[in-house]
Each structure stands twice: as C-alpha cells, then as structure tokens.
Residue frames as a rotation matrix with the C-alpha (Angstrom) as fourth column:
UNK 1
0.859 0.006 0.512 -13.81
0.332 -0.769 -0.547 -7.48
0.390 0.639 -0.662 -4.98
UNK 2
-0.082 -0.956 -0.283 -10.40
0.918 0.037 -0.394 -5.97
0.387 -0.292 0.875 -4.87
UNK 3
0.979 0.181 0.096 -9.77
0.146 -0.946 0.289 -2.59
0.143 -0.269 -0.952 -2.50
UNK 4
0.267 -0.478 0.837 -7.54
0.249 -0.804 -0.539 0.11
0.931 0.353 -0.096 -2.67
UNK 5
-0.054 0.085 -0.995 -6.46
0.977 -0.202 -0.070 1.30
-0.207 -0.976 -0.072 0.71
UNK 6
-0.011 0.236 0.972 -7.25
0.679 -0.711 0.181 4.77
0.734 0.662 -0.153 0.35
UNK 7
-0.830 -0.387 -0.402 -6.80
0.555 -0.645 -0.525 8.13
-0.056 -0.659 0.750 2.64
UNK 8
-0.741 0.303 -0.600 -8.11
-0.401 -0.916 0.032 11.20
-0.539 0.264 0.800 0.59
UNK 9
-0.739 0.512 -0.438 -11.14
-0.613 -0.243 0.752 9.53
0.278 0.824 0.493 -1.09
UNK 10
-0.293 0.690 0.662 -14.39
-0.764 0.247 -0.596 8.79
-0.575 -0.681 0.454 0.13
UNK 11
-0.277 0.496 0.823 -16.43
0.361 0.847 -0.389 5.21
-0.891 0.189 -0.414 -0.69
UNK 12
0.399 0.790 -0.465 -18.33
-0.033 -0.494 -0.869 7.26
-0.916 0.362 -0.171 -3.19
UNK 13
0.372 -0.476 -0.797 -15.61
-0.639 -0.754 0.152 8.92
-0.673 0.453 -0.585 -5.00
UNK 14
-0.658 -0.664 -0.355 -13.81
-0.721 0.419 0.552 5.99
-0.218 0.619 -0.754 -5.57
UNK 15
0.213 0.705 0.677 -17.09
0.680 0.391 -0.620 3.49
-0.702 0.592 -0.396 -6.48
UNK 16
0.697 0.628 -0.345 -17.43
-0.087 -0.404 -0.911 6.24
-0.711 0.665 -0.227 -9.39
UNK 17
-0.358 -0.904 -0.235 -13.34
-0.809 0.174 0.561 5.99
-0.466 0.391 -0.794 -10.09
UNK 18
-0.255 -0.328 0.910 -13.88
-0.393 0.895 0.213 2.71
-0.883 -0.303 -0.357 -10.04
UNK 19
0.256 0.933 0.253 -16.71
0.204 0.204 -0.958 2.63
-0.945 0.297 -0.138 -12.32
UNK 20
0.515 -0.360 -0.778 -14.86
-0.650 -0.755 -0.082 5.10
-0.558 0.548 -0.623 -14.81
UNK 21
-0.226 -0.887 -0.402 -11.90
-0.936 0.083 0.343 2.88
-0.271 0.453 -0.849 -15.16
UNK 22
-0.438 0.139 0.888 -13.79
0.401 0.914 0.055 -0.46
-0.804 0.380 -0.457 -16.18
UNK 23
0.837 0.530 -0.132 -15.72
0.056 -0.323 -0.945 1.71
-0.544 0.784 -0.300 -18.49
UNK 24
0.253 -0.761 -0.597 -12.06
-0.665 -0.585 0.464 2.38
-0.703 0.280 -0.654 -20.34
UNK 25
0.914 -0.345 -0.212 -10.80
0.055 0.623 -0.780 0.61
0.401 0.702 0.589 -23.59
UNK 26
0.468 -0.883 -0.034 -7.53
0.858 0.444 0.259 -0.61
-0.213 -0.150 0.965 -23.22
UNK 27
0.025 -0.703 0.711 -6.06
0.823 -0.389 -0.414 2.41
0.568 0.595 0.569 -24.90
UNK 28
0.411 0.201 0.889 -7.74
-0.094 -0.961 0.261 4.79
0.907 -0.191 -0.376 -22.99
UNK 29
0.959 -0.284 0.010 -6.41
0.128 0.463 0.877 2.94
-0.253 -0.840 0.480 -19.90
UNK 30
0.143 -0.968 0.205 -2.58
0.976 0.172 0.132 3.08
-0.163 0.181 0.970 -21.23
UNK 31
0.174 -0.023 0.984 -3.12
0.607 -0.785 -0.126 6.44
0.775 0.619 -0.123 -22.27
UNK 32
0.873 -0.121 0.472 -3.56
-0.485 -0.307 0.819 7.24
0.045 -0.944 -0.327 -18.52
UNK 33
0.593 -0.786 -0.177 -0.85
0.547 0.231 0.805 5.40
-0.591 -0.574 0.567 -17.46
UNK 34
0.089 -0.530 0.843 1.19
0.741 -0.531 -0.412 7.61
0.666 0.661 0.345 -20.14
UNK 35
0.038 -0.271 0.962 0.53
0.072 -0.959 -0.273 10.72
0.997 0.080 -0.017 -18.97
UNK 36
0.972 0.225 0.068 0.12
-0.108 0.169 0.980 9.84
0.209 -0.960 0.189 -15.44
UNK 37
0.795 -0.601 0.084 3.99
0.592 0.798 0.113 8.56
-0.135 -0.041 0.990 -16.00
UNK 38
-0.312 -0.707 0.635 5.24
0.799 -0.557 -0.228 11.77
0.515 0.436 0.738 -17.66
UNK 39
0.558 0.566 0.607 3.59
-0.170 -0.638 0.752 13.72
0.812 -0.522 -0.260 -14.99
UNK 40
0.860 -0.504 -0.079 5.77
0.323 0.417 0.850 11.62
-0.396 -0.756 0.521 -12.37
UNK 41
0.123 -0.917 0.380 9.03
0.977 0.044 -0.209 12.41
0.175 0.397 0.901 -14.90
UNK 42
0.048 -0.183 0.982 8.54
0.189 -0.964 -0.188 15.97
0.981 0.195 -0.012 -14.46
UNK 43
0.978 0.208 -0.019 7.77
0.008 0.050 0.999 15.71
0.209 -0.977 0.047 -11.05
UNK 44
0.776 -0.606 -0.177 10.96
0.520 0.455 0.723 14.18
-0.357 -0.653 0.668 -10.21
UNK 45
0.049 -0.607 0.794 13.02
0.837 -0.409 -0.364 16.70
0.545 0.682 0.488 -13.07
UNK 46
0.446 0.193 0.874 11.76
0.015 -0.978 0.208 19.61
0.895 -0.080 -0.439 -11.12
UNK 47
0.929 -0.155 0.335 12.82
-0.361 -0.197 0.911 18.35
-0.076 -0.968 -0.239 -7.54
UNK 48
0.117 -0.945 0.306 16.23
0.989 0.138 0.047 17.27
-0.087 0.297 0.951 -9.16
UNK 49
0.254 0.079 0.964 16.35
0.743 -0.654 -0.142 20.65
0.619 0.752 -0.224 -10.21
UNK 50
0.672 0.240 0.701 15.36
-0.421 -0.655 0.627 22.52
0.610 -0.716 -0.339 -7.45
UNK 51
0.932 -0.318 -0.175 17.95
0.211 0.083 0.974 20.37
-0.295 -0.945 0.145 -5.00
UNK 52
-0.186 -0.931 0.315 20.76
0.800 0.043 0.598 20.76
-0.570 0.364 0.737 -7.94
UNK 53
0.954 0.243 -0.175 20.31
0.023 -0.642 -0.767 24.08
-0.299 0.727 -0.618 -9.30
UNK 54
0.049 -0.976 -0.211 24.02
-0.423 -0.212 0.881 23.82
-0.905 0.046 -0.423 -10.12
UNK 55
-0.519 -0.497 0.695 23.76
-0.026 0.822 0.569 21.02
-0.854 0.277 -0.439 -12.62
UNK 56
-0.618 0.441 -0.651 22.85
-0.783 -0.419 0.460 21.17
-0.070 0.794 0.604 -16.68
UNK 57
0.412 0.720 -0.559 20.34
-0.901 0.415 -0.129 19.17
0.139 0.557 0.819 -18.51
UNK 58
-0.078 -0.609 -0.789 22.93
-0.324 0.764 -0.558 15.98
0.943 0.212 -0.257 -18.76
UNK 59
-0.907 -0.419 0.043 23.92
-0.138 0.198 -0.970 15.73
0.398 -0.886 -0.238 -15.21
UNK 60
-0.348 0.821 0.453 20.32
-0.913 -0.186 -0.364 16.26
-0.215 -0.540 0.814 -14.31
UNK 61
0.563 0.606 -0.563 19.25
-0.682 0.725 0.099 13.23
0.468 0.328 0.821 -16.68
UNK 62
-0.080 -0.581 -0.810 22.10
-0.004 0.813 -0.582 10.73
0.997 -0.044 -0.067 -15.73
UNK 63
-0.936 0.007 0.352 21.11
-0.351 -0.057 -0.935 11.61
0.014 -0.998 0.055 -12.07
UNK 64
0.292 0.950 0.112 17.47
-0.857 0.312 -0.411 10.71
-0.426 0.024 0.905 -12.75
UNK 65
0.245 -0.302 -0.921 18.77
-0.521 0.760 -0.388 7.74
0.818 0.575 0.029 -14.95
UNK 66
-0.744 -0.480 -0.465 20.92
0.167 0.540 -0.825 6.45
0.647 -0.691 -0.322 -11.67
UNK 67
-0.720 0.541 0.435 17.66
-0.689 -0.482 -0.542 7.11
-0.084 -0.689 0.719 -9.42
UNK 68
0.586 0.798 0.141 15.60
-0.748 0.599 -0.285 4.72
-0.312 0.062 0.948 -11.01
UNK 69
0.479 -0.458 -0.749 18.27
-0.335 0.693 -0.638 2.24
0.812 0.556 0.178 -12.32
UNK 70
0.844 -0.535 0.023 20.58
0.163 0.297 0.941 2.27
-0.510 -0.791 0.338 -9.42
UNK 71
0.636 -0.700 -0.325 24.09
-0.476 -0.687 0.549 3.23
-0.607 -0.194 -0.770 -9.90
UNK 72
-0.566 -0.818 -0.099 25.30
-0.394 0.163 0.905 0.29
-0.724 0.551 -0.415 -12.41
UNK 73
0.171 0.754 0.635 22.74
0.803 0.267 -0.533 -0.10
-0.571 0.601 -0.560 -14.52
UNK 74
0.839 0.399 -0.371 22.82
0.343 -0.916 -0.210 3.51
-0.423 0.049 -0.905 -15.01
UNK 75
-0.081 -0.992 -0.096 26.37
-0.394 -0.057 0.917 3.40
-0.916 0.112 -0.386 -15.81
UNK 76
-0.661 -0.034 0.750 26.12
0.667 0.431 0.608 0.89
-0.344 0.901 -0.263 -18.52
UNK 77
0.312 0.883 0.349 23.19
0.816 -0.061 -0.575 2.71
-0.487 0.465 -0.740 -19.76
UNK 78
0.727 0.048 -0.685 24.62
0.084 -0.996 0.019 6.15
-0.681 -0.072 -0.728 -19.88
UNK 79
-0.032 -0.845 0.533 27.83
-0.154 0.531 0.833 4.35
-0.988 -0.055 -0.147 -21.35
UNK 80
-0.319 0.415 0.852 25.89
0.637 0.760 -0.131 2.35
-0.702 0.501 -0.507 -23.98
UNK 81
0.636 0.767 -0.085 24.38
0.663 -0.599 -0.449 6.13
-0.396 0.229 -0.889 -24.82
UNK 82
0.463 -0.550 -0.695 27.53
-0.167 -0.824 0.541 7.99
-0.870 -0.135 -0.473 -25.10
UNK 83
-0.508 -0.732 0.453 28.92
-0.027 0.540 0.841 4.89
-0.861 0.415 -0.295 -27.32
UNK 84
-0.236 0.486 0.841 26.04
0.895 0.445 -0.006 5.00
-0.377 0.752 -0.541 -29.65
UNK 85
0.383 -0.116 -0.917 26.41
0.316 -0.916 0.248 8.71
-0.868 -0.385 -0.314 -30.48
C-alpha cells in the first residue's frame, strides 16, 4: 500500500481520507483537484497582492504568470496574449 508522509493527521483520519477518495468517481476526484487548484490561485493572488500593493490587476497576473512559468516562457506567453488581442 502506498503512504503519504503526513504531519497534521492521525492514522485514523487519513484511513477515512483515504477511504473517501477511492469511494470518488473520476469527476468527483477532478472536481477536487479544481477547486483545490483555484484555492491555491487565490492563495498566491492575495500574497502577490499583499507584497505588491503598488501593482494593478495586469502586473499582478504577468507576475503570477512569470512565477509559475519562469521568466521566458512567461514572456512569450504574455507576448502571444497581447498579440492575440
């Protein structure tokens, strides 16, 4: 059986996790990872935010954009976005 290293969650807790997430259809399983994903996007919008209160909406995204892309990817992308406008 595969384990989790885990901190914050006792044997129990996670046997019942565990238990949950085979019980899931596929969809309901993607569905988590959805919102679990846009829960992380806000996450990281808000502490952009909060270290750049200076910067608008744009600057904020193309700074998240170059965070997860790296710095030329993110270029072309932003590029690619500006060009298809």
């Amino acid at each position: 059986m595969h384990t989790v290293a885990r901190r914050d969650t006792s044997d129990a807790a996670a046997a019942i996790q565990l238990a949950a997430w085979r019980a899931m259809s596929p969809a309901e399983k993607l569905a988590q990872v959805r919102a679990l994903t846009g829960f992380v996007l806000r996450l990281e919008r808000e502490g952009l935010r909060r270290r750049h209160p200076d910067l608008g909406t744009a600057a904020l995204h193309q700074l998240a954009v170059a965070r997860r892309l790296g710095p030329t990817l993110a270029a072309r992308v932003v590029a690619g976005t500006a060009s298809a406008g």
